[in-house]
C-alpha positions as CSV (number, residue, x, y, z in Angstrom):
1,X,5.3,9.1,21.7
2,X,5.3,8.0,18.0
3,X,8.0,7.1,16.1
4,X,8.3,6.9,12.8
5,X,11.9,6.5,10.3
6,X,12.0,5.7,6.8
7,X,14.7,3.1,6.0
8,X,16.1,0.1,4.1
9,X,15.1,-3.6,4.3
10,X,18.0,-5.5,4.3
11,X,17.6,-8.8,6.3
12,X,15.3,-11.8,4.9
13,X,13.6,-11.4,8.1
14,X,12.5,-8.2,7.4
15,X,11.4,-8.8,4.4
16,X,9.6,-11.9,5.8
17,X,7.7,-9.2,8.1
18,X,6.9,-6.9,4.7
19,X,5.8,-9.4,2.7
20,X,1.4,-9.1,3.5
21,X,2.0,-5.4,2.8
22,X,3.9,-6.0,-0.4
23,X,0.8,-8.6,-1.4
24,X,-1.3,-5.5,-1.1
25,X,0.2,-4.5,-4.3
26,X,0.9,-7.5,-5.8
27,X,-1.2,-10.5,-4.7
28,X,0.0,-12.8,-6.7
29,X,2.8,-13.4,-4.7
30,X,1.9,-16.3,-3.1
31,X,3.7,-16.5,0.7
32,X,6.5,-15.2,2.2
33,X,9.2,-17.1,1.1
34,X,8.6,-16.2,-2.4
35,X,8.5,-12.8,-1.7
36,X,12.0,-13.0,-0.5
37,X,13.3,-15.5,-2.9
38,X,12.2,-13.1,-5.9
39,X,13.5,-9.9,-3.9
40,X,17.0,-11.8,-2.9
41,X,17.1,-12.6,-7.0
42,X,16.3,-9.3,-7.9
43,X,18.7,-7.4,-5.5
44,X,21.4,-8.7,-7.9
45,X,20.0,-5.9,-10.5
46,X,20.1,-3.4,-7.8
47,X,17.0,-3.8,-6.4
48,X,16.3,-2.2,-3.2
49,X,13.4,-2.0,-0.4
50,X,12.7,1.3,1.5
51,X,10.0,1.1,4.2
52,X,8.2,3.9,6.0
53,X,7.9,2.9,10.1
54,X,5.4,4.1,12.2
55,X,5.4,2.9,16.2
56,X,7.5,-0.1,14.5
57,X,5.2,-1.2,12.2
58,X,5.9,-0.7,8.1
59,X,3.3,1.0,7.1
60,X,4.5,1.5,3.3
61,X,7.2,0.1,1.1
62,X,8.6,1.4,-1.9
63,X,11.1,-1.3,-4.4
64,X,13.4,0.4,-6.3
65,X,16.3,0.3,-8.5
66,X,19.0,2.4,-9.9
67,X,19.4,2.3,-13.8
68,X,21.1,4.0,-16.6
69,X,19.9,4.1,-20.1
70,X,20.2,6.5,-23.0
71,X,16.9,7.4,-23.0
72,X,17.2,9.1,-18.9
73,X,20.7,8.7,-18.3
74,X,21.1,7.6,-14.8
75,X,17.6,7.1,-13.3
76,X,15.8,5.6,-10.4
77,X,12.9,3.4,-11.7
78,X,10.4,2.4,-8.6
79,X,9.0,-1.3,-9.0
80,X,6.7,-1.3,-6.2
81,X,4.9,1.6,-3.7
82,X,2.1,0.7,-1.5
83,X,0.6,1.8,1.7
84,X,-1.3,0.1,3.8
85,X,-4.9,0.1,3.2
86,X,-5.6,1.2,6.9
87,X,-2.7,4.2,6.7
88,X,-3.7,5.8,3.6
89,X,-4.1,9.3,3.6
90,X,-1.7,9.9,6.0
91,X,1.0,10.7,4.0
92,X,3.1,7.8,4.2
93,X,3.2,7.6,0.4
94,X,4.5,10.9,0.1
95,X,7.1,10.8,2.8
96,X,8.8,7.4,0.3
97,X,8.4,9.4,-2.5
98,X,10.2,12.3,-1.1
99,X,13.2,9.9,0.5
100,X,13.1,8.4,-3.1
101,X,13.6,11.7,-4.6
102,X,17.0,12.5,-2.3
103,X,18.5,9.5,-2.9
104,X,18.4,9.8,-6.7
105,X,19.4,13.4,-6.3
106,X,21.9,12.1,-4.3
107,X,23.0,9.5,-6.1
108,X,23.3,12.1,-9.3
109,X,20.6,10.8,-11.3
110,X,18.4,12.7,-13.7
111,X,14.9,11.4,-12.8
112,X,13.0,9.3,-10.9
113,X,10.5,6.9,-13.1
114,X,7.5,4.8,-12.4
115,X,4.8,3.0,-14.1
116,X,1.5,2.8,-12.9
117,X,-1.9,1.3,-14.8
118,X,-3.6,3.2,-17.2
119,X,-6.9,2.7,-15.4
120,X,-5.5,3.7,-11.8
121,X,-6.6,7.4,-11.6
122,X,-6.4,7.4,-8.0
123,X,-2.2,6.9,-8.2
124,X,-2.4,9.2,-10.9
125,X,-3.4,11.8,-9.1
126,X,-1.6,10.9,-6.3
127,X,1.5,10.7,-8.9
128,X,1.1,14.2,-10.2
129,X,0.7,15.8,-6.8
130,X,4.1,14.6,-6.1
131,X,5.4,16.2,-8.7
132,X,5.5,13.7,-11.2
133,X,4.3,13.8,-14.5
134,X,3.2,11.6,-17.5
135,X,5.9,11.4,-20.3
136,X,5.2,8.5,-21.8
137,X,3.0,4.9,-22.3
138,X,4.7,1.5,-22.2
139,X,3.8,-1.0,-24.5
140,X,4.2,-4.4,-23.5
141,X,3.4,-8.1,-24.9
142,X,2.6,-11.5,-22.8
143,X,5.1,-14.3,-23.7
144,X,3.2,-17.2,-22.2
145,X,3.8,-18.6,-19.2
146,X,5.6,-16.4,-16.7
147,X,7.0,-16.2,-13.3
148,X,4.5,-13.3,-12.4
C-alpha cells in the first residue's frame, strides 16, 4: 500500500533527514548541520519547511515564508522547491504547490510568490502550469563575501 502525506518539518532531526534533498537545490550547503543551523536562523523570519512523503521517504520540500509588504499585501514567498531527481514527473511538485496555495488562501493572503532563474525554462514551464505567472524581474547586486 503506499502512503504518501504532505506535512511540516519541525524537528532538527528531520531536517537532518532532508538536508541531501535540499542540496539538490542548493549545493552549496555544505553538510547537514548547516542546513539546520541556517533553517533554525531563518525560522525566526517565519520560515517554514513543508515536505511531500511517499512510503516515508520525502520526496520533495518546499521553504517558505509568510510576508507582508505594500507591494502584495500579505503574501507567501517560497524560498526553496525541489523534488527529487529520481521522483520527478510524478507530480510531487505539484501536489506542494497546491498545499502552498491553501495555506496562503488560508492564511488570507493575496498571492503566493517565487523566484526562479532566468535561464531555468524547465521550472518555468513547470511554474506557469501551476498557475503561476511572470509579473516581474528581480534585480540584485553581489556585496562581497556572503554566507551563501
Amino acid at each position: 500500500m503506499n502512503q504518501t502525506a504532505i506535512r511540516h518539518i519541525d524537528t532538527e532531526n528531520e531536517l537532518r533527514a532532508c538536508a541531501a534533498l535540499m542540496q539538490q537545490l542548493r549545493p552549496h550547503l555544505t553538510d547537514d548541520a548547516d542546513f539546520v543551523s541556517r533553517v533554525n536562523r531563518m525560522r525566526t523570519q517565519n520560515y517554514h519547511v513543508l515536505a511531500a512523503f511517499h512510503e516515508g521517504r520525502a520526496v520533495a520540500l518546499a521553504g517558505y515564508r509568510h510576508q507582508e509588504n505594500l507591494i502584495y499585501g500579505r503574501f507567501i514567498y517560497v524560498d526553496d522547491l525541489v523534488v527529487d531527481e529520481s521522483e520527478r514527473g510524478a507530480g510531487w511538485g505539484a501536489k506542494l504547490i497546491e498545499a502552498l496555495d491553501v495555506l496562503a488562501r488560508d492564511a488570507g493572503c493575496a498571492k503566493l510568490v517565487l523566484d526562479t532563474g532566468l535561464g531555468n525554462a524547465l521550472a518555468q514551464r513547470f511554474y506557469f502550469r501551476q498557475g503561476l505567472l511572470t509579473s516581474a524581474i528581480r534585480f540584485s547586486k553581489t556585496l562581497g563575501a556572503s554566507a551563501a
